[in-house]
MILO-952184 format. One line per field, with one value per residue (C-alpha): x negated, y negated, z negated; residue in three letters. Coordinates in nm, 2 decimals, padded with zeros to 4 digits. Layout:
<nodes>
X	c(X / ...)
Y	c(Y / ...)
Z	c(Z / ...)
residuo	c(ALA / ...)
</nodes>
This chain:
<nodes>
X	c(00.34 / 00.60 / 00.95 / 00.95 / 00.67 / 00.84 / 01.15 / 00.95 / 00.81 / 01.18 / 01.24 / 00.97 / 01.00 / 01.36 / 01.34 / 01.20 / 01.27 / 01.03 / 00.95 / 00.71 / 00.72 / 00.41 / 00.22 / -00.06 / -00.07 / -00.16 / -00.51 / -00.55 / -00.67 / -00.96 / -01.10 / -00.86 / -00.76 / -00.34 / -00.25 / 00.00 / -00.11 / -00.36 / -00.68 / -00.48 / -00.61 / -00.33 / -00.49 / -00.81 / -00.95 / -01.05 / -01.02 / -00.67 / -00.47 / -00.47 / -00.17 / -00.25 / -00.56 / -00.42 / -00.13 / -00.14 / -00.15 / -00.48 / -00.62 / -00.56 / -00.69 / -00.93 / -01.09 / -01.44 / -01.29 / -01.03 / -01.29 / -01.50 / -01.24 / -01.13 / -01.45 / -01.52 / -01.21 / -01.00 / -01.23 / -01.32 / -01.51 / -01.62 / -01.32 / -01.21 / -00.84 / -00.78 / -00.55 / -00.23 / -00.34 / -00.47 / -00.17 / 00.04 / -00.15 / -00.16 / 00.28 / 00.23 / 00.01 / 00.28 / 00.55 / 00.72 / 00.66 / 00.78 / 00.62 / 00.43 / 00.56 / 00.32 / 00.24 / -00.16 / -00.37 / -00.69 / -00.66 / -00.68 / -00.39 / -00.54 / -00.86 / -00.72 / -00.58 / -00.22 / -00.07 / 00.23 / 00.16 / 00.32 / 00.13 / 00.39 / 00.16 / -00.14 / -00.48 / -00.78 / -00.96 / -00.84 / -00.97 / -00.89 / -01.03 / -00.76 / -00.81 / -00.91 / -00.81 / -01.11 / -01.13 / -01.40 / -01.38 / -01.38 / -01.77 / -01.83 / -01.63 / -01.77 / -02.12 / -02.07 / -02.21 / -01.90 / -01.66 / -01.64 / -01.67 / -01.61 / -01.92 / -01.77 / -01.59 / -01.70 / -01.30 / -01.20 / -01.17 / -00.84 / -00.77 / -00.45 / -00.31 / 00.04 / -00.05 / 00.22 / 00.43 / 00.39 / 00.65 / 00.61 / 00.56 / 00.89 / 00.76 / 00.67 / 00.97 / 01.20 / 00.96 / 00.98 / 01.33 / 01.41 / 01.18 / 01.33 / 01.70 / 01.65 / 01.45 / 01.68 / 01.39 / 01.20 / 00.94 / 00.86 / 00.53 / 00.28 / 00.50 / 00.70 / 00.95 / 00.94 / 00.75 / 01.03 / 01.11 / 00.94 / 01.08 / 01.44 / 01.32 / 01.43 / 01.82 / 01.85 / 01.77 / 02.09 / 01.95 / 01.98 / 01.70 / 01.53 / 01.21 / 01.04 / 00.67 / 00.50 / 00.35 / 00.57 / 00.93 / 01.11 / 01.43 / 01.55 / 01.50 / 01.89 / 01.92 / 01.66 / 01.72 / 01.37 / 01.13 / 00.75 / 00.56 / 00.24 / -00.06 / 00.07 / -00.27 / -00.24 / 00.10 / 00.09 / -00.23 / -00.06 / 00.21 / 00.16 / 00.25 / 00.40)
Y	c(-02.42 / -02.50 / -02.47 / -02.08 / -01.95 / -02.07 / -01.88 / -01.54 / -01.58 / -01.63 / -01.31 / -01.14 / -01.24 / -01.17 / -00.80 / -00.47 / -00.23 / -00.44 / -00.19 / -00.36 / -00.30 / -00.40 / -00.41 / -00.50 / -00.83 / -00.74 / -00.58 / -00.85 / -01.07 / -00.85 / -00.80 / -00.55 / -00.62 / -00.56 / -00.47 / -00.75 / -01.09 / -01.28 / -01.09 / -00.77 / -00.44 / -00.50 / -00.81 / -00.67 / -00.46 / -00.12 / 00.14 / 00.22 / 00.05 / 00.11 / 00.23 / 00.48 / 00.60 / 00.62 / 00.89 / 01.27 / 01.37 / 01.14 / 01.27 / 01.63 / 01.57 / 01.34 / 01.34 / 01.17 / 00.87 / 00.88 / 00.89 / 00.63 / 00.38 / 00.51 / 00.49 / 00.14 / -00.03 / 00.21 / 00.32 / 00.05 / 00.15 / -00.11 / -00.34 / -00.43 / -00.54 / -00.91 / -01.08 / -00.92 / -00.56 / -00.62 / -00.83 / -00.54 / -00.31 / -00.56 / -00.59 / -00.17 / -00.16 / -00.39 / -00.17 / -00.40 / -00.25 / 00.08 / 00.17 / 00.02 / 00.18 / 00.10 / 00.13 / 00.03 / 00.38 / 00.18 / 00.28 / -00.01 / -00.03 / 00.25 / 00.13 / -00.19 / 00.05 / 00.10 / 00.47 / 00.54 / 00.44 / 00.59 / 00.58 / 00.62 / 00.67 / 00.88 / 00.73 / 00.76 / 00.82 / 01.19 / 01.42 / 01.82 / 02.08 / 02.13 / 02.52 / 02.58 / 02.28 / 02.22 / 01.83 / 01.57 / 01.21 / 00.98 / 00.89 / 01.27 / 01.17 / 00.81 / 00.93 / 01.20 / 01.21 / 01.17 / 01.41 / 01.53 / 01.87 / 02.12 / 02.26 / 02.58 / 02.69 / 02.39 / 02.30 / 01.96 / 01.74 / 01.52 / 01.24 / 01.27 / 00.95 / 00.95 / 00.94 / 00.84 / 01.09 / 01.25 / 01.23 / 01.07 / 01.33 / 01.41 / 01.43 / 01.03 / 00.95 / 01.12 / 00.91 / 00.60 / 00.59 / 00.71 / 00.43 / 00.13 / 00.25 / 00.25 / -00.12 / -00.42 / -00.62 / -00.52 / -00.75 / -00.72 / -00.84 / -00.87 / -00.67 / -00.75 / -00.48 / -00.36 / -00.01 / 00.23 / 00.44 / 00.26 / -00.02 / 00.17 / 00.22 / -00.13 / -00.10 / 00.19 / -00.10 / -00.18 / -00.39 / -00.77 / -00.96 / -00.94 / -01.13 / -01.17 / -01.29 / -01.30 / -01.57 / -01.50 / -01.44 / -01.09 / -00.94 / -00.94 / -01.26 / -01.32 / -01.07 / -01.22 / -01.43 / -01.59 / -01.63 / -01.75 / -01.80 / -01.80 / -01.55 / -01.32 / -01.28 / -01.67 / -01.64 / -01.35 / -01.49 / -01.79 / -01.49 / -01.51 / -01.19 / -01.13)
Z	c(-01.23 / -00.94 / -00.99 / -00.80 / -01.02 / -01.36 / -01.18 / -01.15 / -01.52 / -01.66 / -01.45 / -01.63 / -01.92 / -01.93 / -01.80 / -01.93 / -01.60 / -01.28 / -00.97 / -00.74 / -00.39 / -00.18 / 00.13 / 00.35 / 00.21 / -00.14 / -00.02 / 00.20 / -00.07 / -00.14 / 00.22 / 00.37 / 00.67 / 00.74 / 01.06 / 01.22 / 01.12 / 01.38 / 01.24 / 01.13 / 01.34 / 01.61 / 01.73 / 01.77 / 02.09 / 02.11 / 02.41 / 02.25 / 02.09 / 01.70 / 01.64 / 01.93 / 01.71 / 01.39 / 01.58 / 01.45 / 01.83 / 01.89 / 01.59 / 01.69 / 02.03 / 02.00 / 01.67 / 01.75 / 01.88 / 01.57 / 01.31 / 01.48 / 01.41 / 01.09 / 00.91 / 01.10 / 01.01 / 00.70 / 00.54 / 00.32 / -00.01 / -00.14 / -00.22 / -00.55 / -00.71 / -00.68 / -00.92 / -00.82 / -00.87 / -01.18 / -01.32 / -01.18 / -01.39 / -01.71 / -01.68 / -01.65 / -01.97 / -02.16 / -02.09 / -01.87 / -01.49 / -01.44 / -01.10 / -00.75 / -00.46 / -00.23 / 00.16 / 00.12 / 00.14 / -00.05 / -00.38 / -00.53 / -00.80 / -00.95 / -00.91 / -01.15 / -01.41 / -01.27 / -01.37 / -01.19 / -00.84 / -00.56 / -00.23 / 00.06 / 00.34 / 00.07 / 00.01 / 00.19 / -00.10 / -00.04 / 00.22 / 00.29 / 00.51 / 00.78 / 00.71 / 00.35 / 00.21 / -00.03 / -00.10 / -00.02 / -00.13 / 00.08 / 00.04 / 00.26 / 00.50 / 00.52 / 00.53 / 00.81 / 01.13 / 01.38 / 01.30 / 00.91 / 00.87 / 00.58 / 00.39 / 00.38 / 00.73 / 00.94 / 00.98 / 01.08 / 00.78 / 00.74 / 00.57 / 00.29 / 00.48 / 00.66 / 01.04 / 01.28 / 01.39 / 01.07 / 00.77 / 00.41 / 00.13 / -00.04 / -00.36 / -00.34 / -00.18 / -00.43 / -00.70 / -00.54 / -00.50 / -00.86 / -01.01 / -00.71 / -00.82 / -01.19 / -01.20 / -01.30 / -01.13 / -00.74 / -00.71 / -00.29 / -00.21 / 00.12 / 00.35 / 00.62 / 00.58 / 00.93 / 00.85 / 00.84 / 00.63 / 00.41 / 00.40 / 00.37 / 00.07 / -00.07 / 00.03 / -00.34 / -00.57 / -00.78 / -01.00 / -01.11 / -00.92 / -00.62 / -00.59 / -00.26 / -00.26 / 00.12 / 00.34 / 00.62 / 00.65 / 00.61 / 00.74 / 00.35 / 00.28 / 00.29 / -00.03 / -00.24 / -00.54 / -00.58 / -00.23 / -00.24 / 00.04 / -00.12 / -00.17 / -00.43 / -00.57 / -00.63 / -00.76 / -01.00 / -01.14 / -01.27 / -01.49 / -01.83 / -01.99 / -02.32)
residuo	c(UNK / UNK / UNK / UNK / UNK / UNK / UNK / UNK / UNK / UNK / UNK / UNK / UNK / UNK / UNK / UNK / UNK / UNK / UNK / UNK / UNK / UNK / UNK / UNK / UNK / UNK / UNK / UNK / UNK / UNK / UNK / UNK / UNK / UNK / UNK / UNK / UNK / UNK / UNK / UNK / UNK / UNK / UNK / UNK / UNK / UNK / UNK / UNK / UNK / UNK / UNK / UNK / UNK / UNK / UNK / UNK / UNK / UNK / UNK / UNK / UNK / UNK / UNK / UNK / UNK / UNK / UNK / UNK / UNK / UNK / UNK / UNK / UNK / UNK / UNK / UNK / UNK / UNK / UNK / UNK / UNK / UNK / UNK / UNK / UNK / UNK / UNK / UNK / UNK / UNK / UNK / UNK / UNK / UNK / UNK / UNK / UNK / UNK / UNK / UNK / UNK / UNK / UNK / UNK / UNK / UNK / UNK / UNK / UNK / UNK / UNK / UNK / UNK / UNK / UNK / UNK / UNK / UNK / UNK / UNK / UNK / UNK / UNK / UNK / UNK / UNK / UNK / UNK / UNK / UNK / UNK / UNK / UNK / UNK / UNK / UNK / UNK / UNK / UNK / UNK / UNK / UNK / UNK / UNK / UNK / UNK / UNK / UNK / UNK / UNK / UNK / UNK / UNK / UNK / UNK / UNK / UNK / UNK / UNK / UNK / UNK / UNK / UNK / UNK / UNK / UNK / UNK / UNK / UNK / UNK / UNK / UNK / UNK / UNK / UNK / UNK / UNK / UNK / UNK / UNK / UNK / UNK / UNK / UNK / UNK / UNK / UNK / UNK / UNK / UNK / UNK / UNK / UNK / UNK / UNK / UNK / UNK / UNK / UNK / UNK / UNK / UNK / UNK / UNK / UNK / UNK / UNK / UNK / UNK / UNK / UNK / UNK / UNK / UNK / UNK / UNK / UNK / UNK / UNK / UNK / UNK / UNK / UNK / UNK / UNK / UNK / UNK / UNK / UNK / UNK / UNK / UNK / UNK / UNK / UNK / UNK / UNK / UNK / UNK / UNK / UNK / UNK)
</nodes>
């Protein structure tokens, strides 16, 4: 072990109450792509840019060309939890994580066998008619020809993620910021902390350590008390928990 990950297992070890906070960078590990490193979606080229597509006004307006990059580069089924969702969900299990608050709409702590998640911008996992709102998974919508459509009035079919232009679900967001301001640990992990409001989200901790795990550097790194610039799939791997 190196010197900063014997510091984050005294932190764990030492500490009933840990929030994680994460990002891109945890999928990233198990074949999602994230959306500004060199290879994330920003970098790549399409008739408009991504963050263009992924708008509530493109979607509304022009849905074909929305879903044609969704399903191509979203909608992801078949990655599975690498080691940092599943040690998540093991330091859930032995009672000491409380929540992940997280910005990735893949599903995947769940998928590991974490309980209290909450998904800032929703999951793509679920779907809704735009006028009855009868659910799909996200196999329907994957398997549609162009646009999904609902079985039962032919309505446009939506996915339950957070589009821009559209607002986080107050329900998460008053979960997310009880379980951050009641931790004693945030771990923050594969995020940049440039989403906002997101990444906001971070300033209600009042706790005692602040542990920042991410390849690059953040705007926060000035407030943590232990930094690792390291895959945190390869770092929380190496956590023994007890």
């Amino acid at each position: 072990m190196t010197k900063e990950i014997e510091a984050l297992q005294q932190i764990i070890d030492t500490h009933e109450k840990i929030v994680f906070f994460g990002g891109a960078g945890v999928s990233t590990e198990s074949g999602i792509p994230d959306f500004r490193s060199q290879d994330g979606l920003y970098h790549l080229k399409y008739k408009y840019p991504p963050e263009t597509i992924i708008s509530h006004t493109f979607f509304v307006r022009r849905p074909e060309e929305f879903y044609e990059f969704y399903k191509d580069k979203m909608l992801i089924l078949d990655a599975q939890p690498n080691p940092a969702h599943l040690k998540l969900a093991e330091l859930e299990r032995a009672g000491k994580l409380t929540a992940v608050v997280t910005q990735n709409i893949d599903g995947l702590h769940q998928k590991a066998g974490s309980k209290r998640v909450y998904e800032l911008h929703g999951s793509v996992l679920r779907n809704y008619c735009t006028r009855c709102r009868k659910f799909f998974d996200a196999e329907y919508v994957k398997s549609a020809d162009g646009i999904p459509r609902c079985d039962r009035d032919n309505a446009i079919i939506k996915p339950d993620v957070v589009l821009y232009e559209e607002g986080l679900d107050n329900d998460v967001v008053r979960g997310a910021l009880k379980a951050i301001s009641e931790a004693d640990v945030l771990i923050i992990g594969g995020t940049s902390l440039v989403v906002y409001p997101a990444a906001g989200m971070v300033d209600y901790f009042r706790g005692d350590k602040v542990v920042l795990i991410n390849k690059s550097a953040t705007g926060r790194d000035s407030a943590a008390d232990l930094i690792i610039r390291e895959p945190i799939g390869e770092v929380l791997s190496q956590i023994v928990v007890r």
